[in-house]
N, C-alpha and C positions, 0 to 999 in steps of 0.2 A: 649546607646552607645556600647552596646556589638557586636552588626554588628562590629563596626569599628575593635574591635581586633581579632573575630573569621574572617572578612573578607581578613585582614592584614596577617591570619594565613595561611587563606587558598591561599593568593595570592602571599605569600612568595614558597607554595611547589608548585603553579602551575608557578611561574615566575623560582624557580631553574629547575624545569624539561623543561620549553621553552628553556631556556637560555643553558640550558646544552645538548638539541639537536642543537642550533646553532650554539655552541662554537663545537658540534662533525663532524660538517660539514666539516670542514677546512682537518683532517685528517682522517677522511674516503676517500677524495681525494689525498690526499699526499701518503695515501698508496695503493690505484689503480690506480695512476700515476703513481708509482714504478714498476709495472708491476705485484703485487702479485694480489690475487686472490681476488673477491665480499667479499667470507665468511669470509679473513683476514681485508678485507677493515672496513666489516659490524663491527666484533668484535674491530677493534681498535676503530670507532667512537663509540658504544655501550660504550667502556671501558671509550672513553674520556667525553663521556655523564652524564655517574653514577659517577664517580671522576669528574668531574664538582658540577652536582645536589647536591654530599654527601657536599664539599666543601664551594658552596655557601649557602647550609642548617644551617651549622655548622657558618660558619662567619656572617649573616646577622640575627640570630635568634635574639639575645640579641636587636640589632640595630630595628632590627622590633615591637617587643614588647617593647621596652622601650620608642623609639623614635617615630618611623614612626608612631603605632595606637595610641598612646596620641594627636600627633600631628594634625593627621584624623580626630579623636574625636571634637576637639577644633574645627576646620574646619566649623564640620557638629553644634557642639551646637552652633556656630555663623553664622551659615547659608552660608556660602561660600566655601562648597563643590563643588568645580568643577572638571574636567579633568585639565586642566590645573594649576589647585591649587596642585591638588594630583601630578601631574608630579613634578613640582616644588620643594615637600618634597622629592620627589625621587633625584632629582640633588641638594639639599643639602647636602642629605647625601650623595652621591656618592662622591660628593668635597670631602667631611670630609675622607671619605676612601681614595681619591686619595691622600689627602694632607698626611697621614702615611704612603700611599705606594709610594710616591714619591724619598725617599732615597732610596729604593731597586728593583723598578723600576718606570725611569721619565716617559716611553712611554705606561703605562697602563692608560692613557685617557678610555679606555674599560668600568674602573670599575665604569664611569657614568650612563650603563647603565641598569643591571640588579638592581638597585635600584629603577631608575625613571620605568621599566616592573613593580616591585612590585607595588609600589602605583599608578600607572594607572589601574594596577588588582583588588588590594584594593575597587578602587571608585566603577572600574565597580562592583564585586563581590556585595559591599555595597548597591549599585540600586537596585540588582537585588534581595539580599533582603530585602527591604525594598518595591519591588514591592507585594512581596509576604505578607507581613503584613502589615493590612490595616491601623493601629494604626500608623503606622510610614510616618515621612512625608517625600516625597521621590522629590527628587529636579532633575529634568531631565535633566540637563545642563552637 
């Protein structure tokens, strides 16, 4: 079961850097709609990118290792590792974070989704090692 938490680890730094280029999408535009310049556009979304990534690194670490690869783990020694099981642990926990950050803001619905990116990354990450060792039995679904 160690896949699940090195895969959990690794799908935590590749789901903050997705998420943290989506989230710099928004104002990279806002600020070449203002009429300034690519290179300021590029640097504000860069900036909003890595203060995203550092952010969502720092808030979801504990939650990933404690919760999310335990939870994976259980999954896979009961044999019902799927996509749609691993999303699932994803929008669990994303609830549980909306449900804290709903006093300080109600309209971050958002925070559903780079949890349910992690453990879709998790699974995938998980297959793909588990494709690669042959001991391991890898469940394709």
């Amino acid at each position: 079961m160690i896949d699940a938490s090195l895969s959990s680890l690794l799908a935590l730094l590749a789901g903050c850097a997705l998420m943290g280029v989506a989230f710099a999408i928004p104002s990279l535009v806002a600020i070449v709609e203002r009429g300034e310049s690519w290179a300021s556009g590029l640097l504000g979304g860069l900036a909003s990118a890595v203060s995203f990534f550092v952010v969502a690194l720092v808030v979801g670490f504990l939650p990933t290792l404690l919760v999310g690869a335990p939870l994976y783990g259980l999954l896979r020694y009961i044999d019902r590792d799927r996509y749609w099981t691993a999303g699932l642990i994803g929008v669990v926990i994303g609830l549980v974070a909306w449900s804290f950050a709903l006093k300080f803001a109600p309209f971050a619905a958002w925070l559903l989704v780079p949890p349910t990116v992690v453990a879709l990354l998790t699974h995938r990450f998980s297959l793909l090692w588990r494709s690669q060792h042959t001991l391991a039995v890898v469940n394709q679904s």
